[in-house]
ChimeraX commands (.cxc) that place a marker at each C-alpha (Angstrom):
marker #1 position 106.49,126.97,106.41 radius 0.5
marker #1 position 104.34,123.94,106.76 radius 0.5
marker #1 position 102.30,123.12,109.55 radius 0.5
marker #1 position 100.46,120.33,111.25 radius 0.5
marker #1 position 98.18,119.94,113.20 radius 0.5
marker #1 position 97.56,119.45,116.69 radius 0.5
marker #1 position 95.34,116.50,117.83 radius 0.5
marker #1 position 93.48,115.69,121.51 radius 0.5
marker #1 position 93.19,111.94,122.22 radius 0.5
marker #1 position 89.79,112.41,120.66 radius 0.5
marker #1 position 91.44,113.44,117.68 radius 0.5
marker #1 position 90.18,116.69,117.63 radius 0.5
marker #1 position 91.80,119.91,116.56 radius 0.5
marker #1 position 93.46,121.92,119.61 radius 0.5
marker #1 position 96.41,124.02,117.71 radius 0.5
marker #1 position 98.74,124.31,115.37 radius 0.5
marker #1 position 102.78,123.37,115.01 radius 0.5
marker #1 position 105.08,124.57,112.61 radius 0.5
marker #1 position 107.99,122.30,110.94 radius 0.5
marker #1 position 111.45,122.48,109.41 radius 0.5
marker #1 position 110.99,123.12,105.67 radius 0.5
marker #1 position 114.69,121.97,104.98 radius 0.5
marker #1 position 113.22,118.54,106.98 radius 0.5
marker #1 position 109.95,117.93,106.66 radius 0.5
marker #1 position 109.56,119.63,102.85 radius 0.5
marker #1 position 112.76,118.69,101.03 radius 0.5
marker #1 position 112.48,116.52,97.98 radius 0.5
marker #1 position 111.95,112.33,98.38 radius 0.5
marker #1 position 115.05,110.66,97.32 radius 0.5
marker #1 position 113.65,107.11,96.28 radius 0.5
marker #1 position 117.35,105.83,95.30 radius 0.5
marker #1 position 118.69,106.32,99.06 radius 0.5
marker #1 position 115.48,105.33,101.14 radius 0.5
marker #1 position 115.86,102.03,98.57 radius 0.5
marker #1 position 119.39,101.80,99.70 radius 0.5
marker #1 position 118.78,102.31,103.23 radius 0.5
marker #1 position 116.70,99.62,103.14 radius 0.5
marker #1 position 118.63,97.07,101.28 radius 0.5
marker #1 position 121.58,97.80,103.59 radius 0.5
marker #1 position 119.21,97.74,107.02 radius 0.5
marker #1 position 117.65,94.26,105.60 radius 0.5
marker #1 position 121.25,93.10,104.65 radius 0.5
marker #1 position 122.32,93.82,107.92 radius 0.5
marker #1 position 119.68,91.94,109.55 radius 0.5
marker #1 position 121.42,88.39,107.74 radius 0.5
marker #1 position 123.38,86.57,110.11 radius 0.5
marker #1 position 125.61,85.39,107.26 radius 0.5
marker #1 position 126.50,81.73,109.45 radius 0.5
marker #1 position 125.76,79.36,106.81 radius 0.5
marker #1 position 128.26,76.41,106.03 radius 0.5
marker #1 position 129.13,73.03,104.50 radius 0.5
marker #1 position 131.78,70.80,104.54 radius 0.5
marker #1 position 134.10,70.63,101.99 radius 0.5
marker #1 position 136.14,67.32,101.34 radius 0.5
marker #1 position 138.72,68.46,103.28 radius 0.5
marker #1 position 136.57,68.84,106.32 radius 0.5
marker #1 position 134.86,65.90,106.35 radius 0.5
marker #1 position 135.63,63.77,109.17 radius 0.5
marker #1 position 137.81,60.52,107.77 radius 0.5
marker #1 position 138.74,59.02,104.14 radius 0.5
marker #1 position 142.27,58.99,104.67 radius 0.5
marker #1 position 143.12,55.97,103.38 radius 0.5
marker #1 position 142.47,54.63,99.58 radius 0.5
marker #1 position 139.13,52.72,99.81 radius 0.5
marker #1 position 141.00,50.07,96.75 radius 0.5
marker #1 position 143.89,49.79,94.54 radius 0.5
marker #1 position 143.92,51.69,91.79 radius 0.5
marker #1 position 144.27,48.97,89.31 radius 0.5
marker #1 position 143.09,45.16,89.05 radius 0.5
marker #1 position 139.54,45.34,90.50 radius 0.5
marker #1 position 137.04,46.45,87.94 radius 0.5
marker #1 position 135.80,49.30,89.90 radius 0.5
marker #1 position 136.05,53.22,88.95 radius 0.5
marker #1 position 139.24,54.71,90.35 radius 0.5
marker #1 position 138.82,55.97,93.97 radius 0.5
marker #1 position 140.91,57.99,96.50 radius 0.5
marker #1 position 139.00,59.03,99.35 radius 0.5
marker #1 position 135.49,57.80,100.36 radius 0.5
marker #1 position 134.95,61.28,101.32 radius 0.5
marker #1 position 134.99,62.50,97.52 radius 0.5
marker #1 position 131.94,64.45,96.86 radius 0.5
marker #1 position 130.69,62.04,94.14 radius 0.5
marker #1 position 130.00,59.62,97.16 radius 0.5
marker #1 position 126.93,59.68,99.83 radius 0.5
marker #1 position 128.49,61.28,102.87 radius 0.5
marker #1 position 131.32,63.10,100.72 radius 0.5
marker #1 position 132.05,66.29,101.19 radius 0.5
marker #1 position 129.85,69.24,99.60 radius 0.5
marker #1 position 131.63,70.86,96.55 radius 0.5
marker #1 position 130.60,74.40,96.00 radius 0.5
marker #1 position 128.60,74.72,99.18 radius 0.5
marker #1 position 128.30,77.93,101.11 radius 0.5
marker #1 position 130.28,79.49,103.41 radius 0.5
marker #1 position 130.08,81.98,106.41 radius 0.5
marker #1 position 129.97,85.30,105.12 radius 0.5
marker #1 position 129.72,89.09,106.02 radius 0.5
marker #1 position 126.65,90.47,104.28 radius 0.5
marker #1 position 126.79,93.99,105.89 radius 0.5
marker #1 position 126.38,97.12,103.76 radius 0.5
marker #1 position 127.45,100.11,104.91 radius 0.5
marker #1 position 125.65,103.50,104.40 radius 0.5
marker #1 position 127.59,106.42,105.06 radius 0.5
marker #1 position 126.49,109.05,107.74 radius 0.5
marker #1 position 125.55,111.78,105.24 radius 0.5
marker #1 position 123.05,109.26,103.18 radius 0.5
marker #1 position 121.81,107.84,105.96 radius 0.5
marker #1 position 120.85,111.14,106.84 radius 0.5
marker #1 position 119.22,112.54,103.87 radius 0.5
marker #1 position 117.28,109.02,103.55 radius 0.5
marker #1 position 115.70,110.00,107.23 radius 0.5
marker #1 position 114.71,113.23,105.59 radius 0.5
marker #1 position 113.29,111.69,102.45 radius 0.5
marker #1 position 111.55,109.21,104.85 radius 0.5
marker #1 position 110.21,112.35,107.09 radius 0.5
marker #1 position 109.18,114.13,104.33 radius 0.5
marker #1 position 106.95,111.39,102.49 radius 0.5
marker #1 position 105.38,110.98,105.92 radius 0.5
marker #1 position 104.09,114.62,106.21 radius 0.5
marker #1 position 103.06,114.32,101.97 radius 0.5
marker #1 position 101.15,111.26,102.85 radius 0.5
marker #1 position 99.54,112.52,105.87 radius 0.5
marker #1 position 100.70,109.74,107.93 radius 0.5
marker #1 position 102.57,112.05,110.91 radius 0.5
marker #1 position 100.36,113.01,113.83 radius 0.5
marker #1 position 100.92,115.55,116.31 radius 0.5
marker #1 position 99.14,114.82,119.57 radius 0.5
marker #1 position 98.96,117.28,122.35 radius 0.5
marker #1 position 98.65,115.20,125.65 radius 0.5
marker #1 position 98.41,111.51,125.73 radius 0.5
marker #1 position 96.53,110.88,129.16 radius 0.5
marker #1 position 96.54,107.17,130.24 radius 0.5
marker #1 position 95.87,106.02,133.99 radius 0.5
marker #1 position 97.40,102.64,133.87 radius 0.5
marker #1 position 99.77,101.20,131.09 radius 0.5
marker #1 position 97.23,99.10,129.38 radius 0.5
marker #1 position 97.06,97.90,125.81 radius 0.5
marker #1 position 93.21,98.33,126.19 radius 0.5
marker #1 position 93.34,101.96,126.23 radius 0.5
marker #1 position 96.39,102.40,123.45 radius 0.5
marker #1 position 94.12,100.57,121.24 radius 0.5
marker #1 position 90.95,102.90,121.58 radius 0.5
marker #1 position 93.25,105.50,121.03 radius 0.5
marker #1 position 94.51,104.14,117.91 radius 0.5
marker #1 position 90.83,103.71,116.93 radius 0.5
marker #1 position 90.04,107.81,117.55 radius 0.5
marker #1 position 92.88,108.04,114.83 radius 0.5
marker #1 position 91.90,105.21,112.52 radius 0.5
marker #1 position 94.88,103.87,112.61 radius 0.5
marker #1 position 95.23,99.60,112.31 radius 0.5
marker #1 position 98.75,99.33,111.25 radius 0.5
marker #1 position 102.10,100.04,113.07 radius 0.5
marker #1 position 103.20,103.02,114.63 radius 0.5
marker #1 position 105.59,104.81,116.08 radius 0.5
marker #1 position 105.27,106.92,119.29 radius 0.5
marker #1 position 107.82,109.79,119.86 radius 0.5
marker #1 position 107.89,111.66,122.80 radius 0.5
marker #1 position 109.22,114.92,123.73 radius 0.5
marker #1 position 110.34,114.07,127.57 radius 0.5
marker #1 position 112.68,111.68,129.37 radius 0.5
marker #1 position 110.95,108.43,131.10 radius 0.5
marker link #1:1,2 radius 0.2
marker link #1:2,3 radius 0.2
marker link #1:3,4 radius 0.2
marker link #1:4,5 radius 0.2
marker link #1:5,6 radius 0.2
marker link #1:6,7 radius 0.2
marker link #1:7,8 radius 0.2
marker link #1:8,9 radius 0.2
marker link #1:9,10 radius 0.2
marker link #1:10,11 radius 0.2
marker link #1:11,12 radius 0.2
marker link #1:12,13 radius 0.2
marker link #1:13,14 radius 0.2
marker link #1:14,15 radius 0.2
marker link #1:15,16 radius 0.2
marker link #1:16,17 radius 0.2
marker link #1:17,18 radius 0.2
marker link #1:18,19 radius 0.2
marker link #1:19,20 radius 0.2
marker link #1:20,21 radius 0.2
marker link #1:21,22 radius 0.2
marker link #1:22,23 radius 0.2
marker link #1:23,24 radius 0.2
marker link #1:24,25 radius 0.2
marker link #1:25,26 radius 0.2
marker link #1:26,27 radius 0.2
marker link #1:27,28 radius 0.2
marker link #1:28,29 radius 0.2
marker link #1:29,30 radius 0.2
marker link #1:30,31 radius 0.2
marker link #1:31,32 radius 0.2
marker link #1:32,33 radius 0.2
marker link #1:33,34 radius 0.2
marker link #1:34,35 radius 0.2
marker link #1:35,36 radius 0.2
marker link #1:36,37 radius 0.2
marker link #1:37,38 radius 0.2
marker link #1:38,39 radius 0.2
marker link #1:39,40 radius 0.2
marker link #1:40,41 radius 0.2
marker link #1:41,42 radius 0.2
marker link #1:42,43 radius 0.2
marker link #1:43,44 radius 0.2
marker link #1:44,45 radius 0.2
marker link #1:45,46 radius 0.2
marker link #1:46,47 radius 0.2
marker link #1:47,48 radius 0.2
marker link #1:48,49 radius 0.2
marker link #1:49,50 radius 0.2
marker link #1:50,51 radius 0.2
marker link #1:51,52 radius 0.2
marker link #1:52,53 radius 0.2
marker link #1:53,54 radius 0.2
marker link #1:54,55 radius 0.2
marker link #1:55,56 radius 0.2
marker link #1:56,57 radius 0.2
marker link #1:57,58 radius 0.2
marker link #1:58,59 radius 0.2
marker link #1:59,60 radius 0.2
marker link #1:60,61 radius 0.2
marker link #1:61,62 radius 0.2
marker link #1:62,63 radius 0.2
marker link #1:63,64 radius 0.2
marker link #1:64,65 radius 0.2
marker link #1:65,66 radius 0.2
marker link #1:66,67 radius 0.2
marker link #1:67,68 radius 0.2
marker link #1:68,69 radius 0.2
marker link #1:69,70 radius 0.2
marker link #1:70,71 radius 0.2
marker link #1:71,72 radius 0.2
marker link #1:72,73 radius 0.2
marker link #1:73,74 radius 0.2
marker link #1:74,75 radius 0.2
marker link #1:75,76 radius 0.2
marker link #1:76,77 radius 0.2
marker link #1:77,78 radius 0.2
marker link #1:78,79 radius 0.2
marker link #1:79,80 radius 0.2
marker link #1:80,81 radius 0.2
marker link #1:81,82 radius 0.2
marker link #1:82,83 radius 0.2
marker link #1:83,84 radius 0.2
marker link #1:84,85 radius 0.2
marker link #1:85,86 radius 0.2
marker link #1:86,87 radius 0.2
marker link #1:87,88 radius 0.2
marker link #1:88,89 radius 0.2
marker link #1:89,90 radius 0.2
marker link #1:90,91 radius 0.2
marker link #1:91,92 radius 0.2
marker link #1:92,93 radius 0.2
marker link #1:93,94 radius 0.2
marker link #1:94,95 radius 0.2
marker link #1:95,96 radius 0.2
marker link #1:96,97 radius 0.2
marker link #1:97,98 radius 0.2
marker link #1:98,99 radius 0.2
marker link #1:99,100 radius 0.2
marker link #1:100,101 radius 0.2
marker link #1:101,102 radius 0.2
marker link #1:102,103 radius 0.2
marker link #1:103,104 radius 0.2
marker link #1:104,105 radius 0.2
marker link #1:105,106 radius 0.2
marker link #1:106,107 radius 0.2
marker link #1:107,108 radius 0.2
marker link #1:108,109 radius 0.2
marker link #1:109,110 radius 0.2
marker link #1:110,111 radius 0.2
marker link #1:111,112 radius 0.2
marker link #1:112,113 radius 0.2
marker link #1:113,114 radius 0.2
marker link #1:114,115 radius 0.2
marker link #1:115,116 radius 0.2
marker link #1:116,117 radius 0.2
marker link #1:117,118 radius 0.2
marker link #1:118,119 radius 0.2
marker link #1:119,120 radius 0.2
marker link #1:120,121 radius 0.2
marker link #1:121,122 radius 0.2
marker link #1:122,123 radius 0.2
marker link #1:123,124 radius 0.2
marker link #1:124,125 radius 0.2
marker link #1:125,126 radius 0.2
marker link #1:126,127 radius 0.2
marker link #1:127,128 radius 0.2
marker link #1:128,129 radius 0.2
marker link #1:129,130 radius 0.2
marker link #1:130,131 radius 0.2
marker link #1:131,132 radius 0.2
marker link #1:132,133 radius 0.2
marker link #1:133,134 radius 0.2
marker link #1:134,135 radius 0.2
marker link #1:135,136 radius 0.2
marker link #1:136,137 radius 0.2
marker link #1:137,138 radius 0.2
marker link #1:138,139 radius 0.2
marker link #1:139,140 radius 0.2
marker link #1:140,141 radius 0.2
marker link #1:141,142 radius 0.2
marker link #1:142,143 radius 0.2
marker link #1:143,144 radius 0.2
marker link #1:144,145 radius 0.2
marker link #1:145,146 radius 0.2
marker link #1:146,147 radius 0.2
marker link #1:147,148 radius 0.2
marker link #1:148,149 radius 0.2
marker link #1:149,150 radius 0.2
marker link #1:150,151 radius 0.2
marker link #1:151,152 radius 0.2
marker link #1:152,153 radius 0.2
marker link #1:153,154 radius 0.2
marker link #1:154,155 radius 0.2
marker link #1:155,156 radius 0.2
marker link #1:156,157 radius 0.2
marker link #1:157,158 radius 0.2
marker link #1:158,159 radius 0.2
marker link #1:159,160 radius 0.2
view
């Protein structure tokens, strides 16, 4: 059983806590925390891009000339997309990008993603987190007992 352990706000040892082998010691599964995150960045696209094709242009309904007798190239719609303020030939179109990951491998990514945390060291367990007022000022000089200058997550065991 592997065990962590437990920090003061002064980042000093006050006990120990045991974890979940089958959680937090279970082997990293690169191909599903890759897919997980393909599919959560896929998600994020909205997907609302568009052009207008000829059809959807607004006007060209009649022939701009005849067809024979002028000189000029042979022309049905001023809307064509040859011509400036034509319509857009193989332009994109609204589209659902979503991925969907099913429950189970969702899952097992969260473990995978758990369990490179504890290998890396980068999960902390803190006893009491003590703060008068909610003020940035005093989150940060936390942080700094921890030596931590990147993003993190807070979890806590009790409703607010």
């Amino acid at each position: 059983m592997s065990q962590l352990n437990v920090l003061d706000m002064n980042n000093k040892v006050v006990g120990k806590v045991s974890l979940k082998e089958d959680i937090f010691n279970s082997e990293v599964k690169e191909h599903l925390l890759h897919k997980s995150v393909i599919a959560h960045l896929a998600n994020l696209r909205r997907g609302t891009h568009s052009t207008k094709n000829k059809s959807q242009v607004r006007g060209g309904g009649a022939k701009p000339w005849r067809q024979k007798g002028t000189g000029r190239a042979r022309a049905g719609s001023i809307r064509s997309p040859l011509w400036r303020g034509g319509g857009i030939t193989f332009g994109p179109t609204p589209r659902d990008y979503d991925h969907d990951v099913p429950k189970k491998m969702r899952r097992s990514a969260l473990i995978s993603a758990l369990s490179l945390k504890v290998k890396n060291g980068d999960i902390f367990v803190v006893d009491k987190i003590d703060i008068d007022k909610p003020k940035t000022k005093d989150v940060v000089s936390i942080l700094k007992n921890f030596k931590i200058d990147r993003s993190v997550l807070f979890l806590i065991d009790e409703k607010n």
